[in-house]
C-alpha positions in Angstrom: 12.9 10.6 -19.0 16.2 10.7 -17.2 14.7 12.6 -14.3 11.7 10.4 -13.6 13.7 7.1 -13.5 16.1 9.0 -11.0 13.3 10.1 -9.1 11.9 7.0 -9.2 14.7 5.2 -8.0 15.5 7.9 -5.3 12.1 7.0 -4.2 12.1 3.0 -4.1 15.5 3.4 -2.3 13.5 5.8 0.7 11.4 3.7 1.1 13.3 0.3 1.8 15.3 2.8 4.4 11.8 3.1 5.8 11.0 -0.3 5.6 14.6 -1.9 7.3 14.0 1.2 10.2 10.8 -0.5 11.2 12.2 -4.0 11.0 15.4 -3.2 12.9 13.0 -1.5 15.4 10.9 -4.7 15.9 14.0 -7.1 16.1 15.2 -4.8 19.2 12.1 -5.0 20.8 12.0 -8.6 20.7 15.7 -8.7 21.6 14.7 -6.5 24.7 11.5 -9.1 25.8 13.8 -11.9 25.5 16.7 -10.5 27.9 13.7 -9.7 30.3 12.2 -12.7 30.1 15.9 -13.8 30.9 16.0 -11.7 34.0 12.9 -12.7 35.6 13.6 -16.3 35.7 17.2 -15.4 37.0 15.4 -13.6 39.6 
């Protein structure tokens, strides 16, 4: 019984890594649009 909750939890814990990697990854991409977007109406 032990063993499965731990897995369990080992599990849910992967996965919301998994889950703020991809959300991190889209806030930099919209990060990078708006600094371009900045750039081209500098230029």
């Amino acid at each position: 019984m032990k063993r499965t909750l731990a897995l369990v939890l080992v599990a849910l814990f992967t996965l919301s890594l998994l889950g703020g990697c991809n959300t991190m990854r889209g806030a930099g991409e919209d990060i990078e649009q708006g600094g371009q977007a900045v750039q081209d109406a500098a230029s």
